[in-house]
N, C-alpha and C positions, 0 to 999 in steps of 0.2 A: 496904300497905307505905308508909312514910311520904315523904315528896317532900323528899330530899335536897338541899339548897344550905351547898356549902362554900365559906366565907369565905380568903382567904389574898391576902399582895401578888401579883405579878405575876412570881412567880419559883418553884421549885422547892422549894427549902427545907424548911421543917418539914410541908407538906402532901402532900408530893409521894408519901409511902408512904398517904396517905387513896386520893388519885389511883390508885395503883395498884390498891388493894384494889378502888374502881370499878371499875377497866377487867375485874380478872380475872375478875370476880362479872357483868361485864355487865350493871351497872346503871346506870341514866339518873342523873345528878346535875347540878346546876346551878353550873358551876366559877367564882364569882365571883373575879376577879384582882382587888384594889385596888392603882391607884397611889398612890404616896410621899406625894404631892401629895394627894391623900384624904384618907389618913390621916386628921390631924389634926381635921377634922372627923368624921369617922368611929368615933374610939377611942373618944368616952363611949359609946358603944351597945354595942359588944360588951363580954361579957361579961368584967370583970377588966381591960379594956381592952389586952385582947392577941389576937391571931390564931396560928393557925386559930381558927375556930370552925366548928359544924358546926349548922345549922339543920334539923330534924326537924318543925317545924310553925312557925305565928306564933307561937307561947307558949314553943318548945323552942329556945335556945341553948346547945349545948354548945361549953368552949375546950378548950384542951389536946391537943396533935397526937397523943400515946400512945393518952389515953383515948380519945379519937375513934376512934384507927386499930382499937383492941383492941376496942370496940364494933363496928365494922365486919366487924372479922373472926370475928369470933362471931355473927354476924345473919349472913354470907355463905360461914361454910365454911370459913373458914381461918385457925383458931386454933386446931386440935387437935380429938381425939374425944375426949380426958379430959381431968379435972383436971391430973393429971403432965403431959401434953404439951404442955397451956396452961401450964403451970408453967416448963415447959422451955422453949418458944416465948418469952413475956413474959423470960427471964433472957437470951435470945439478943439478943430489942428491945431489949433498956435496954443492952447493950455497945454495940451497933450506935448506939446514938441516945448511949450518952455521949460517942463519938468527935465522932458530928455537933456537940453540942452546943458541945463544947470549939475545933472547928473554927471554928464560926460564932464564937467570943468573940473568935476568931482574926483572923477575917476583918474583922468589924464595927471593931476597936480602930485608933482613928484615930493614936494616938500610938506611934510607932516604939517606944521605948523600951520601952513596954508590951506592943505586939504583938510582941516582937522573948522576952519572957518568957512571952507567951501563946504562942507557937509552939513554945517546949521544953515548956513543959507538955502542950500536944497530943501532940507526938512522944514522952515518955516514956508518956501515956495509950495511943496508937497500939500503942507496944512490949511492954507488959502487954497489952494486950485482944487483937490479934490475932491471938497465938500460939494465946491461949486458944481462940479462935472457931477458928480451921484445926483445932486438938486437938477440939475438938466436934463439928465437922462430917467429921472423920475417923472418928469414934467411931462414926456411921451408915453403914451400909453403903459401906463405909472414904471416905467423902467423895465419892461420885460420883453420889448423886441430892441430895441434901435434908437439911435439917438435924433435922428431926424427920417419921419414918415413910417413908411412898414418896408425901408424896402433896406438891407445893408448897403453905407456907404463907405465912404476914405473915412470921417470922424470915428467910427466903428474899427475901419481896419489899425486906424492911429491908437486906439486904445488897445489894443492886442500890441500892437509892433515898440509903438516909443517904450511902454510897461515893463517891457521883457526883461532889460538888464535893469533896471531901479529894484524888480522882483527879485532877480539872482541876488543884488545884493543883501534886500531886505525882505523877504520871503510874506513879511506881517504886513507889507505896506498898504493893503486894502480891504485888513483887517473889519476896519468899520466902516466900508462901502462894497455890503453885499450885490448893489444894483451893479457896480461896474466889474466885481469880479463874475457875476455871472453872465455879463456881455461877453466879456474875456473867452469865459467859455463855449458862449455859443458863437462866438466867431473862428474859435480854434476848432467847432465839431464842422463848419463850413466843409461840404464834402474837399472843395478844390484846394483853402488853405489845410486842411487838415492833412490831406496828401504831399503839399507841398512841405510843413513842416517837417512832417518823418522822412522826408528825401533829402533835405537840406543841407548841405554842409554844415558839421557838429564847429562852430567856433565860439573862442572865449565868448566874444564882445560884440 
């Protein structure tokens, strides 16, 4: 098994479903946090010069939070026992991770004027995507375990992790998708994530 060390700043953000996939599989990884303050000397070396990356030997850096995580969860168990269900699971990540994505553009946008148009773009993003997701996750066993099979996977742990900050910001945002806040919950009562949470480093983002 190769000796895991995952790169990412000191906050939750785009690594934080790699993080999971660790804790569920109960495998040892090495969680390096970079400060802000790093950075800069830090970004020629990674790969692309962006974070996460995910280190698998001296020789091996991988970037890109999906591919890592989908890696992850194919080496660990939880991406599906087929093609269609990996098919299904990867269409449920990339909702989940577009909402994240267009939040953080959100977040990050220093100039009012523009965050103030990045924030209806999220919100009309939000209103398309998470009808769809509740309609999905109803469609399995009418929404009350899992989004694909009987068994928790990465699409499952994606809707706990991407959620988290769009929730801090907006507390009401799944207001009227009881099916996925109650996933939320049963993946956050997950013996291993549940542990993990309360141990975790308290950060903003």
């Amino acid at each position: 098994m190769p000796s895991y060390t995952l790169y990412y700043f000191n906050g939750r953000g785009r690594a934080e479903i790699c993080r999971f996939l660790f804790t569920i599989a109960d495998i040892q990884y090495s969680d390096k946090r970079i400060e802000y303050s790093e950075w800069t000397q830090m970004k020629c070396k990674m790969p692309g010069s962006m974070l996460p990356v995910l280190e698998l030997d001296p020789k091996t850096f991988i970037p890109q939070s999906m591919a890592i995580s989908r890696y992850l969860a194919r080496e660990f168990g939880f991406h599906g026992q087929n093609n269609l269900e990996m098919l299904r699971v990867d269409a449920i990540c990339d909702c989940f991770q577009d909402i994240c994505n267009e939040y953080m553009l959100m977040y990050h946008e220093k100039d009012p004027a523009k965050k103030e148009e990045l924030r209806r773009r999220y919100e009309l993003m939000c209103d398309r995507i998470l009808p769809y997701l509740e309609k999905t996750l109803t469609s399995n066993n009418s929404g009350n375990k899992w989004f694909v099979g009987d068994k928790i996977l990465m699409c499952d742990l994606m809707c706990y992790s991407a959620l988290e900050n769009p929730l801090h910001d907006k507390s009401s945002l799944l207001k009227d998708y009881p099916k996925l806040q109650a996933l939320r919950k049963r993946v956050a009562e997950h013996p291993k994530i549940d542990q993990y949470i309360k141990r975790r480093e308290k950060t903003e983002f």
